[in-house]
C-alpha positions in Angstrom: -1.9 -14.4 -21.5 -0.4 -17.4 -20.1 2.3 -17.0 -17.4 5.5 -19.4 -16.5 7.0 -18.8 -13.0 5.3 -18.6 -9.5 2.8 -16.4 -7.3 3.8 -15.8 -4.0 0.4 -14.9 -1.6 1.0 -13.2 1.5 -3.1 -14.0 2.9 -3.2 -10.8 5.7 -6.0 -10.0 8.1 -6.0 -7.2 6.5 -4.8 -7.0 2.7 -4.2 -9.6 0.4 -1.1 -9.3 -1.0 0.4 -11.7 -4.8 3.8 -11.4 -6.7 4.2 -13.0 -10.1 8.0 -14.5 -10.4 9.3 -15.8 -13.8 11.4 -19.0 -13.8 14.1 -17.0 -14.3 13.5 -15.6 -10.9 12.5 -11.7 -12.0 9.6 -10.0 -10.9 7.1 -9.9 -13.5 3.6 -8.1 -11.4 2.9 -7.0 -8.1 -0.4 -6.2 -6.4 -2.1 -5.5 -3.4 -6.1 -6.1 -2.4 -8.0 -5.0 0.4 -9.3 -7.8 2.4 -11.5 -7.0 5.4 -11.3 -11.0 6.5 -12.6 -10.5 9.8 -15.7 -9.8 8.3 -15.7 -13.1 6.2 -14.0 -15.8 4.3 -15.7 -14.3 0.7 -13.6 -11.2 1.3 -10.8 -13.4 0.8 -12.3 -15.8 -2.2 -13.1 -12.3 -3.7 -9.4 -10.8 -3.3 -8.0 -14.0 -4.9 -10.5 -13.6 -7.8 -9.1 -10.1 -8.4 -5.0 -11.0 -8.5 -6.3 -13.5 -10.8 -8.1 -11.5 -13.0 -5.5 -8.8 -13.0 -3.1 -11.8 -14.1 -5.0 -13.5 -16.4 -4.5 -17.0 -17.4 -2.5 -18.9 -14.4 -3.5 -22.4 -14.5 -0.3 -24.6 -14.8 1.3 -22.1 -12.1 2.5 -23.1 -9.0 1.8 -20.8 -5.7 3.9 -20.5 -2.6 1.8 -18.9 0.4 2.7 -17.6 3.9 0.1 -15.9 5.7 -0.9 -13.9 8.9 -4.9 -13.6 8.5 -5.1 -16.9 10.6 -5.3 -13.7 13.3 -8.1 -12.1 12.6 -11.0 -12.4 15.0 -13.3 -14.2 12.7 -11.3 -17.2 13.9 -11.4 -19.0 17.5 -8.1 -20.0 17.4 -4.7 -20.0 15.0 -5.2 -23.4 14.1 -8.5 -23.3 12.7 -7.6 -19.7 10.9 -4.5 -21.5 9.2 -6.9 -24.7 7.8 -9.5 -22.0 6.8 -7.0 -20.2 4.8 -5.6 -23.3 3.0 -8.8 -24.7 2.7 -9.4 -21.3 0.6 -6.9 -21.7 -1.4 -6.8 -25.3 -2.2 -10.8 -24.9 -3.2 -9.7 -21.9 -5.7 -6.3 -23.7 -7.0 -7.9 -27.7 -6.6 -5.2 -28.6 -9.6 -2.0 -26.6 -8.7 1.0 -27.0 -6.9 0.7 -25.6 -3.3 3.7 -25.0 -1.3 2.7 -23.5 2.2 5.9 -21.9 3.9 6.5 -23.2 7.4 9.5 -21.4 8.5 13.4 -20.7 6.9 13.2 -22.1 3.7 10.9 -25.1 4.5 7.9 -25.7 2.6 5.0 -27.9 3.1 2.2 -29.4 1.2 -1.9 -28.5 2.4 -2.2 -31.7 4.5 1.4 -31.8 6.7 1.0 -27.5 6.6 -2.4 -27.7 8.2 -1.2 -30.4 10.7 2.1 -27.5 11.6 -0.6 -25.1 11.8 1.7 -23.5 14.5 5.3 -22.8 12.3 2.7 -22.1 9.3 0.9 -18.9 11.6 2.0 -15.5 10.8 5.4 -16.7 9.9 5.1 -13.9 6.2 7.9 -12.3 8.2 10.4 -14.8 8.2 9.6 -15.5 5.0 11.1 -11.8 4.3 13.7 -12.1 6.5 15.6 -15.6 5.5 15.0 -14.0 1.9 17.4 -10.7 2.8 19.4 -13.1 5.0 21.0 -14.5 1.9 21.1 -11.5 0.0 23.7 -9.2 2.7 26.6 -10.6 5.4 24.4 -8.8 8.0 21.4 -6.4 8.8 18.3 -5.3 10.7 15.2 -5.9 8.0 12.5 -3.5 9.2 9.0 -3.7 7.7 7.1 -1.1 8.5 3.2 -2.2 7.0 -0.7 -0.7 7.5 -1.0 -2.4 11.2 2.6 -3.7 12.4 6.0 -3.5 12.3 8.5 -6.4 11.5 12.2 -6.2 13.1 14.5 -8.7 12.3 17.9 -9.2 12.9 20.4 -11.2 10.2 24.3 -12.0 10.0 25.8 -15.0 8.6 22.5 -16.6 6.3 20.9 -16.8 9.5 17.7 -14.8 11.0 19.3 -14.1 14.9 16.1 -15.0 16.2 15.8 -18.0 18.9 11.9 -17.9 18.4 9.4 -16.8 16.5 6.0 -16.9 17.8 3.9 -13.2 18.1 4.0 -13.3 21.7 8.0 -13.8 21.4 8.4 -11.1 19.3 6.1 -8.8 20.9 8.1 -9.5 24.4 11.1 -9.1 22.5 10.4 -5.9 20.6 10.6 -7.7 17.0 6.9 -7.2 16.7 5.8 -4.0 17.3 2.1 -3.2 16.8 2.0 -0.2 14.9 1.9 0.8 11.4 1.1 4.1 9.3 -2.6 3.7 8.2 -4.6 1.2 10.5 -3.2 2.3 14.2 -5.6 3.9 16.4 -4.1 6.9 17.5 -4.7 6.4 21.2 -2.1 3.4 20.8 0.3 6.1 20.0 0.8 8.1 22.7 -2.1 9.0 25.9 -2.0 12.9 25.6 -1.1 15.4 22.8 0.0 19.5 23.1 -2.8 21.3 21.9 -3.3 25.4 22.8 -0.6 25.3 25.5 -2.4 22.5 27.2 -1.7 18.5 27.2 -5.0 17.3 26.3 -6.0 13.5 27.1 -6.7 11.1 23.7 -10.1 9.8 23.7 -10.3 6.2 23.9 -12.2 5.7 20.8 -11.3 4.5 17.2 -12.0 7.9 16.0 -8.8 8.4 14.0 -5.9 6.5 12.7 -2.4 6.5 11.8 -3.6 7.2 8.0 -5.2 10.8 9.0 -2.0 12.1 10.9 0.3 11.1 7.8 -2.4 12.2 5.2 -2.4 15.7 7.4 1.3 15.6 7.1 1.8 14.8 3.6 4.0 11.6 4.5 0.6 9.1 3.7 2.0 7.0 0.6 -0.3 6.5 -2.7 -2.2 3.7 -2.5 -1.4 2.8 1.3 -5.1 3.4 2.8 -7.0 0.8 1.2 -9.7 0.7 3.5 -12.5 2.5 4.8 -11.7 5.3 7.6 -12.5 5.3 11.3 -16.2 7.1 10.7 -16.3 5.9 6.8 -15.5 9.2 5.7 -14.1 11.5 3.1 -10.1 10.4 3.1 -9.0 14.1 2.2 -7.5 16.5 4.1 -10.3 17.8 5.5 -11.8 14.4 6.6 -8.6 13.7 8.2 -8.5 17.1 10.8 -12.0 16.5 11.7 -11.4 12.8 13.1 -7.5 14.0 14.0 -10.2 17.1 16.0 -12.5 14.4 17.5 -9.8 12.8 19.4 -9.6 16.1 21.4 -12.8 16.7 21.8 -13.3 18.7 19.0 -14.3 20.1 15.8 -11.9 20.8 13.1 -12.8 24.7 13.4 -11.4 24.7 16.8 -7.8 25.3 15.0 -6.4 25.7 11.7 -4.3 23.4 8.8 -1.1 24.6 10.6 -2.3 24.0 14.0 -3.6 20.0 13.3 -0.2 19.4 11.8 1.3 20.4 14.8 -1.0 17.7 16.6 -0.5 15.5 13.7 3.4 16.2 13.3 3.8 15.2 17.5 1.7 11.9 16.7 4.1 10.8 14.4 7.1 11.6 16.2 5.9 9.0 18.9 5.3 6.8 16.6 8.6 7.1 15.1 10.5 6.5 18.4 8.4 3.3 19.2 10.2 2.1 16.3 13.4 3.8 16.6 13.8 2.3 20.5 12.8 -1.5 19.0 15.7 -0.5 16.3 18.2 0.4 19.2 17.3 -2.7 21.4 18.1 -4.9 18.5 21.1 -2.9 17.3 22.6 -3.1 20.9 23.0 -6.8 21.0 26.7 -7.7 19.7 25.7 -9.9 16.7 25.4 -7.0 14.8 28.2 -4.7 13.6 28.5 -0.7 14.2 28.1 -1.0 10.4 25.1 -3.0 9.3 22.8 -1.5 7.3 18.7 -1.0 8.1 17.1 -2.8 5.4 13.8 -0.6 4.9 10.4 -2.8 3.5 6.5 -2.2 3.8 4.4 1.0 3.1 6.3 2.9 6.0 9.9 2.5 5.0 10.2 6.5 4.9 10.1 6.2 8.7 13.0 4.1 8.6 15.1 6.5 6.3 14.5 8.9 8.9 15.9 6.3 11.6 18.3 5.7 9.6 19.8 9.4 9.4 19.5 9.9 13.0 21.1 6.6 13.6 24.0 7.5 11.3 23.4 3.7 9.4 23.5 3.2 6.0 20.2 2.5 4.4 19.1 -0.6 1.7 15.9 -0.6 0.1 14.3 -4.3 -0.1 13.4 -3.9 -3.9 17.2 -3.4 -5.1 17.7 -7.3 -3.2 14.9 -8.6 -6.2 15.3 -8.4 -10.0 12.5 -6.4 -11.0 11.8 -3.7 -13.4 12.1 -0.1 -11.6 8.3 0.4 -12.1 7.8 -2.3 -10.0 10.2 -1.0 -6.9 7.8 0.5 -5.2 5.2 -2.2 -5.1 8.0 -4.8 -4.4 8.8 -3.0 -1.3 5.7 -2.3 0.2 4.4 -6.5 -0.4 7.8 -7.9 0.3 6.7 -11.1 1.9 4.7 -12.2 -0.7 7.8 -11.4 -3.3 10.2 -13.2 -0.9 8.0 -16.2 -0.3 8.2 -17.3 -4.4 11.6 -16.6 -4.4 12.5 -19.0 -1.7 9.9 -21.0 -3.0 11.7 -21.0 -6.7 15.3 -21.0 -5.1 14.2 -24.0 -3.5 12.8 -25.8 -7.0 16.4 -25.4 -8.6 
């Protein structure tokens, strides 16, 4: 089936993530890959492969890309991540139209992108961002993904960030390092309640954020894509024995109600490392008693939840996008790479 429009590609360390947009600027498919890329550059080429056998005929189409898998260890440095990922793409795509998003609604082509390796790095964020920017008067867009959390700030058509660079944001609080499946839990918080004791985390990848919300029932469909900390069972009882291993334990040494307890206190920290990056942001006086939190990304339930105890009104990301309301979910959990083709399209008009 051939296909008008164009596929936005958010290229993660992590996931790879592809929206199909009609000219007529509506949704048409959605999808999200696994993509282990520290482990390798096929990982990747396979990914790609997949979106475009799930999408079928696509030659002819043109591809807007933002990316954050220049980060990934495989790398030495940002710069050569960012050429390796448009390399990648430009060998897959040799024929099409490639528009690599630098920053607010600037595109580039492969050669000058490559050569701005530096506004093309881990900018899938403000690719989100300008896109909800132009949608509401004024906000705070949280995305709340498998490894990190996005916070950014909007009024007047304008992201109310002076600069963008990870290490800004994490020194400012816009980029927080946590997210609901991939975060060890010893990230979370040092020591948990546990018999009437505070017992100490091991420091050891034995568990992640995926087991405490799979233990709590929160853990969305679909959101743990890859493999666990121990390469495991990802049920229930998989998740209470590495949630038990943290302590020191075996998952005998308690019951279902009392690792929910453990996992149920995890989550609450990890809720209020978001909800104190929220406040900092809210606090500053470009933003109104009354702007909304704009919830994106696999976690968004945790913003709901901020949002009620914040007293702000709440806006899902999918209802800024024309899409069919089977694809609402799936909009909002790979918003960057829906927003990047429609700035990219916006921008072709």
């Amino acid at each position: 089936m051939r296909h008008d429009g164009i596929i936005g590609w958010d290229l993660g360390g992590a996931h790879t993530k592809a929206a199909l947009i009609s000219d007529q600027g509506r949704v048409d498919r959605v999808m999200q890959i696994a993509c282990p890329l520290w482990q390798g550059l096929e990982h990747l080429e396979s990914s790609i492969d997949k979106v475009v056998g799930a999408l079928g005929e696509v030659s002819g189409l043109r591809h807007a890309v933002t990316m954050t898998g220049e980060l990934v260890d495989l790398f030495p440095d940002r710069t050569t991540g960012v050429s390796a990922l448009i390399d990648t793409m430009r060998q897959r795509f040799p024929h099409a139209d490639l528009a690599i998003f630098s920053g607010g609604s600037e595109f580039l082509d492969s050669r000058l992108a490559k050569s701005s390796s530096l506004q093309v790095a881990s900018a899938n964020w403000l690719a989100t961002g300008a896109w909800v920017a132009n949608q509401l008067s004024e906000g705070l867009l949280i995305d709340v993904g498998s490894t990190t959390t996005d916070l950014i700030p909007f009024a007047d058509k304008q992201v109310l960030l002076e600069e963008g660079t990870d290490h800004h944001r994490l020194v400012e609080q816009t980029l927080v390092y946590t997210g609901i499946v991939r975060t060890p839990l010893m990230a979370i918080s040092a020591k948990v309640p546990f018999a009437g004791e505070w017992v100490e985390l091991m420091a050891e990848h034995f568990a992640t954020t995926a087991d405490i919300y799979r233990i709590s029932g929160d853990l969305p469909e679909g959101a743990d894509l890859l493999p666990s900390a121990d390469n495991g069972e990802k049920s229930l009882e998989g998740s209470e024995r590495r949630l038990a291993r943290m302590l020191g334990l075996d998952a005998d040494a308690s019951n279902g109600a009392g690792w929910k307890k453990v996992a149920d206190f995890l989550a609450e920290q990890q809720l209020r490392l978001i909800q104190d990056a929220c406040e900092r942001q809210l606090s500053k006086p470009s933003l109104s008693a009354n702007a909304p939190l704009v919830g994106a990304g696999v976690g968004r339930f945790l913003i709901k939840r901020i949002c009620r105890r914040l007293n702000r009104p709440y806006v899902g990301i999918e209802s800024l996008f024309r899409c069919d309301e089977s694809l609402a979910v799936k909009v909002a959990e790979c918003a960057p790479a829906v927003a990047v083709a429609s700035l990219a399209l916006e921008g072709s008009k």
